[in-house]
N, C-alpha and C positions, 0 to 999 in steps of 0.2 A: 226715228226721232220722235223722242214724247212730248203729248203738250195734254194742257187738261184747263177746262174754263172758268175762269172767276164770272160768277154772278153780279150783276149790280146793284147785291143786296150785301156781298160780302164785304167787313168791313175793312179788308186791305185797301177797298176804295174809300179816301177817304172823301168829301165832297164840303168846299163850305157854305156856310149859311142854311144845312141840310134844313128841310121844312119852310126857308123863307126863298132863297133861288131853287132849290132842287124839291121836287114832290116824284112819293111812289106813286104810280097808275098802273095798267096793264090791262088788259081784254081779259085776259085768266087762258086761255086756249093758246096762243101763237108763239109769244117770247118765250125765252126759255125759262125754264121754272115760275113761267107767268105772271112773271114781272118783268116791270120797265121803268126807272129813273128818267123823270122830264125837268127839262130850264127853258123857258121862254125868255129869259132875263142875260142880257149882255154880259159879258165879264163872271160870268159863275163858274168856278173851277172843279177838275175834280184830278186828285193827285194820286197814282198807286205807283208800288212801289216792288219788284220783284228781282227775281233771279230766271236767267235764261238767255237764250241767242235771239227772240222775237218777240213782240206782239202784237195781237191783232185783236180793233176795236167792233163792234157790231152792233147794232141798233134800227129802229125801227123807222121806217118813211112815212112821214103822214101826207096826209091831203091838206092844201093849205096855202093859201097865197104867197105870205112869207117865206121864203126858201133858208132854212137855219142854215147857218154856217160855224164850221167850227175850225181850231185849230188844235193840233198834235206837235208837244216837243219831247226829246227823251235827251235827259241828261242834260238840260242848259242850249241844248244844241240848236239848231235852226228850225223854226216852226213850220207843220208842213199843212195849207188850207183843204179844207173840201165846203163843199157847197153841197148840199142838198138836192135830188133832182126832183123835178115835178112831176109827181104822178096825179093819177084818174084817181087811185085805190090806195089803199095803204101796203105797205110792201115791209115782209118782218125777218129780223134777222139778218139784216143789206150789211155789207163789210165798210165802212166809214174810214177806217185806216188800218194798215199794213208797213209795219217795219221794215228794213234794210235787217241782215245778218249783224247781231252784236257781238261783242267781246264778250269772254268769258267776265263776269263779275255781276255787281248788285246791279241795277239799273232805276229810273225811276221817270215814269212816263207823267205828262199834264196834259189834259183835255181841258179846251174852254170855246166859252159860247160867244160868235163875236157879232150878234145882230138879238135886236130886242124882238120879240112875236115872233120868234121860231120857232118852231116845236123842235126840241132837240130831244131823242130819245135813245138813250143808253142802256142796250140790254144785257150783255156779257164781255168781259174780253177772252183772248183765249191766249196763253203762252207756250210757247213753244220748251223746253226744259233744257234739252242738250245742245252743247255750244257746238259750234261745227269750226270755228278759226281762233289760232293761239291768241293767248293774251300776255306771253310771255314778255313781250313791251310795248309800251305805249305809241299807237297809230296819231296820225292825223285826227281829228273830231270828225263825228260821226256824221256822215252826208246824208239825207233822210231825201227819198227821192216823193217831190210832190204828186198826189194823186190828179184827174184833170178836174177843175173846176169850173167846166163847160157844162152845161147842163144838157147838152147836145149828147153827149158820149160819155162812159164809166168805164174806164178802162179797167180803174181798180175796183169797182164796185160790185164786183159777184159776191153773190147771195152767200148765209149760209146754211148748214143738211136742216133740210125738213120746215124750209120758208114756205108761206102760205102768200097765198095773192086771191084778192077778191078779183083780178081781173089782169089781162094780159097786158103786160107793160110793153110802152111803145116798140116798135121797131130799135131805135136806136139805143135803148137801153137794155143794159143785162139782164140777163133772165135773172131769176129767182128762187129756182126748183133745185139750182145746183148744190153741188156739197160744199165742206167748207172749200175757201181758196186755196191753192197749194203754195207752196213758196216763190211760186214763178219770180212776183217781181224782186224778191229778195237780193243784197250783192253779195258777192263773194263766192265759193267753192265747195263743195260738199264733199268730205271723206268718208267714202264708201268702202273704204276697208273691213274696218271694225263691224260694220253690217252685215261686210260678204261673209266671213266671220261667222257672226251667228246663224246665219243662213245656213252655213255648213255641217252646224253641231246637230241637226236632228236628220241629217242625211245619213252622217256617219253612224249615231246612234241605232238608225233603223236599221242599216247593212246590219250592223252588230249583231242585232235582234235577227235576220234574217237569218245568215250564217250558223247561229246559235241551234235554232231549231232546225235546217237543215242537217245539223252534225249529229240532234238526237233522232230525226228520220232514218238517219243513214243507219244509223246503232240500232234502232228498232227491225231494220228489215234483218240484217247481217244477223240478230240476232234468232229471227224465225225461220231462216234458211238454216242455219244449222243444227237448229232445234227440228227439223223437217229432217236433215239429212242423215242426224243421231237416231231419227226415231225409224226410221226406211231402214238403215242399218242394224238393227235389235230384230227388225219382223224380218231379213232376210236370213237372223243367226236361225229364230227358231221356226221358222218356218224354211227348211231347202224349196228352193225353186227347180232342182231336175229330177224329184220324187223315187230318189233311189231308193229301194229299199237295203235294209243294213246287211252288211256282208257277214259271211260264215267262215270260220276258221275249222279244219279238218285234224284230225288229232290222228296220230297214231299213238297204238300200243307198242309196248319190247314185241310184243308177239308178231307185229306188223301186220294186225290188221289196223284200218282206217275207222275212224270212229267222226260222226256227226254230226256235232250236238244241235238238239231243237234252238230255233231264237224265237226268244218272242218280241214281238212290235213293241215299240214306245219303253222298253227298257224292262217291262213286267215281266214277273215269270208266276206258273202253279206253285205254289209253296204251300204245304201241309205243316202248317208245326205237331202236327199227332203221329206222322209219319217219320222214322227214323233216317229215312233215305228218300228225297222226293220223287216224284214219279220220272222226272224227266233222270234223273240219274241211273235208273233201273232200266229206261230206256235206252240210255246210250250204253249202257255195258251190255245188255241184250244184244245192239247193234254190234259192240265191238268184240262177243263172243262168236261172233259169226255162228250159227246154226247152222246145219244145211240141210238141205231136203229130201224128202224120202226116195224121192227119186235120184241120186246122186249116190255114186258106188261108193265112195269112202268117205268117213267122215272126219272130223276133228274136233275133238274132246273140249268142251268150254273150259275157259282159262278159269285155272281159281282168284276167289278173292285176292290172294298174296299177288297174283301176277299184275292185279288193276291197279296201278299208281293212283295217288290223288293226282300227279301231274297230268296224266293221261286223260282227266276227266275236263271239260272246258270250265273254261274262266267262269260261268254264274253259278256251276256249283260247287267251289272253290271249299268255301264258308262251311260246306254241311257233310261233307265227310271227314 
């Protein structure tokens, strides 16, 4: 529920005989925006006129034999008294009158002063904005509950935020220090729907927001774990982990001998390009002529060229003969 303070400078208030009943004064330090409208003079009105479900008057307590007194009516309605209490000190910012709950619609409140030599001081009022009970028809007139005007007791007289006091008011009287009053003594009901309401929209919002970013954490890890498991995968192709070395395939000739071809490591081989036959292939037909030895009674003739197939030779020297 919004409310927001007219000044007693603003001219929604209007005041008559302003300059002959009503004069500006104010310390500069205490009231609000350091001003205060005063009447010492009977019968001096001041009329404003607003929109909202409340309002509430505030004004300053002086020191002072005379006890002002004033009355509040809103809308024609029944007037409601306060009496001013006696203090030691001056006391700023005191709440002098508090509405009942209005109907939704215009409203129009009247302050007046009903004792001569009162200091009456009017510093702000404050209204309340949003209507809290239908106005869909017309109620009974509006009951306005009087405040006490015992000077003994302030029921309704709490302070409002950021009152100053030269000095501790009695016992019996209310502090000063407190914030504004809340609507306690107001009548009627409050709908706290439309509140709970808003209350909820920056809960929901935040889940939103939480979720949101959880869902890109989630995507962020998922994505570096498989980016880790592609990459383990590649160093396992080229790199083997049981350190075999590469196998050899055995050739035979028509002839039936067995033929061996050299391998070399990591897939290289000696290649002469000036050489019409590389060394390894003069080797393996060497090996697959079988020789024998001097010591050995009989021999066997090396195979001619015609007899060595290209097949016969292993797979890397395919290309070169």
């Amino acid at each position: 529920m919004g409310s927001r303070q007219i000044d007693d400078t603003d001219p929604a208030i209007v005041y008559t005989n302003e300059g002959i009943d009503w004069g500006r004064y104010g310390d500069g330090t205490h009231e609000y925006n350091n001003t205060a409208t005063l009447s010492v003079k009977q019968g001096a009105t001041a009329r404003f006129t607003f929109e909202g479900s409340s309002v509430a008057v505030y004004g300053t307590v002086g020191v002072n034999d005379i006890l002002a007194v004033s009355s509040y009516t809103i809308d024609g309605g029944s007037p409601v008294n306060y009496t001013m209490p006696r203090v030691s000190s001056n006391q700023y910012r005191h709440l002098f009158f508090q509405s009942p709950t209005l109907p939704r619609g215009t409203h129009t409140l009247v302050i007046q002063t009903l004792v001569d030599d009162g200091y009456y001081w009017l510093d702000f009022l404050t209204v309340t904005s949003e209507a809290v009970t239908s106005a869909s028809s017309p109620g009974p007139p509006t009951t306005i509950i009087p405040p006490s005007t015992s000077t003994s007791s302030l029921s309704t007289g709490s302070p409002a935020p950021d009152s100053t006091t030269s000095s501790s008011p009695p016992p019996n009287q209310a502090s000063t220090s407190s914030d504004i009053p809340s609507q306690g003594t107001q009548l009627g009901t409050v709908d706290s729907t439309s509140s709970e309401k808003r209350d909820m929209t920056p809960l929901i919002a935040g889940l939103s927001s939480a979720l949101a970013v959880l869902a890109i954490l989630i995507a962020i890890v998922a994505w570096i774990l498989i980016m880790k498991r592609r990459r383990r995968k590649m160093m396992t192709k080229d790199d083997p982990a049981d350190g075999s070395e590469p196998s050899t395939t055995q050739i035979t000739s028509s002839g039936g001998n067995t033929v061996t071809p050299f391998v070399q490591n990591q897939g290289y081989m000696n290649y002469d390009p000036m050489d019409p036959q590389p060394t390894s292939a003069r080797s393996a037909k060497s090996s697959a002529m079988g020789w024998h030895s001097p010591n050995q009674s009989t021999s066997t003739p090396p195979p001619s060229s015609r007899d060595i197939r290209a097949s016969d030779l292993p797979p890397a020297y395919m290309n070169e003969v």
